[in-house]
C-alpha positions in Angstrom: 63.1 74.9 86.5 63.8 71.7 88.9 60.4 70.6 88.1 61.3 70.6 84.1 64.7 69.1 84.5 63.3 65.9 86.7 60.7 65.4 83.3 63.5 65.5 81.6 65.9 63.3 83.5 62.7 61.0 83.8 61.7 60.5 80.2 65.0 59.8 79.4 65.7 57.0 81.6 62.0 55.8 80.6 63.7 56.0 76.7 66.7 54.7 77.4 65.8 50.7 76.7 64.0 51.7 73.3 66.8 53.7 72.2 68.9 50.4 73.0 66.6 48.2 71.4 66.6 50.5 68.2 70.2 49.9 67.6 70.7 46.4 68.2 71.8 44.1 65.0 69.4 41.4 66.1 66.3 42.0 64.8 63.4 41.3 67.0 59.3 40.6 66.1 56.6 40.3 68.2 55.0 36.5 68.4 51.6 36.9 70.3 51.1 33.3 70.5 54.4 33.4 72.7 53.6 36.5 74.2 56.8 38.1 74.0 59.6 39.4 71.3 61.3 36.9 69.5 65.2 37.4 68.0 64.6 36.3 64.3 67.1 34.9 62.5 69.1 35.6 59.3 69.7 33.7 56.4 73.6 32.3 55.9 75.4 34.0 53.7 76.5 30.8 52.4 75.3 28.8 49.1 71.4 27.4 50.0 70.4 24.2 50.9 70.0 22.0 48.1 68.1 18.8 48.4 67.5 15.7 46.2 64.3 14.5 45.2 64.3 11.4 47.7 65.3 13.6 50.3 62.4 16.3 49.5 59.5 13.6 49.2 60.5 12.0 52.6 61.0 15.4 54.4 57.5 15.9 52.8 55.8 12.8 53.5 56.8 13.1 57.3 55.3 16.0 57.0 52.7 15.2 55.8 52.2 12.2 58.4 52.7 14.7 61.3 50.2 16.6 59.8 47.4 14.0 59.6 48.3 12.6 63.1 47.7 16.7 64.7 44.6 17.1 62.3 42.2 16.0 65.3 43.4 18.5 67.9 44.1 21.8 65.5 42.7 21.6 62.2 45.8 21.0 60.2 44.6 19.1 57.2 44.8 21.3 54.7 48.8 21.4 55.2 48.5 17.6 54.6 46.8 17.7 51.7 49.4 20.6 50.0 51.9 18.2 50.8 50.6 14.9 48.8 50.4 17.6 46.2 54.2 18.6 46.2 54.5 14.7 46.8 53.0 14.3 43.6 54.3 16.7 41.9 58.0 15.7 43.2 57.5 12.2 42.1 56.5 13.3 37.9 60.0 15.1 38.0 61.9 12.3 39.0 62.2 8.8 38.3 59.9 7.9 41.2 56.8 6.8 39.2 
C-alpha cells in the first residue's frame, strides 16, 4: 500500500507543471530552430493596420533589399523576387507608374 501511494504522490508532482501549462492563457509553440517553447502572441482586438500604398511599396522594397543583401549566406532569393512582384503589382493600383 505505501509502495502504491509513493507512485502516486510521484506521478503527480511529475504532472503537476503540465497540468499548469494546460491552463495557462498564453499560448505557447514549439520553435526548434530556438530550441525551446515560444509565448505566441494574439492579435489586437482593435481595428487592423491599414497602410497606404507608398508606405506598402517602401516597407516592401526594404524588404526586398534585405532580402537580396542575405541571399549569399541563406538562400533567400525567392522572397526577393515575390516582393518586386507585390512591388509591381502595388505600383498598377496606384498612381505610381
Amino acid at each position: 500500500m505505501k509502495r502504491i501511494t509513493a507512485i502516486a504522490i510521484a506521478t503527480f508532482a511529475l504532472l503537476i507543471p503540465t497540468i499548469a501549462a494546460a491552463q495557462s492563457p498564453i499560448k505557447m509553440i514549439y520553435r526548434p530552430e530556438l530550441r525551446a517553447m515560444v509565448a505566441v502572441k494574439t492579435a489586437p482586438a482593435g481595428n487592423p493596420i491599414v497602410r497606404s500604398l507608398r508606405e506598402e511599396i517602401a516597407r516592401h522594397e526594404a524588404m526586398a533589399a534585405g532580402y537580396r543583401i542575405a541571399a549569399n549566406h541563406n538562400g533567400t532569393g525567392n522572397a526577393a523576387v515575390h516582393c518586386d512582384r507585390l512591388i509591381a503589382e502595388l505600383r498598377a493600383i496606384g498612381e505610381f507608374n
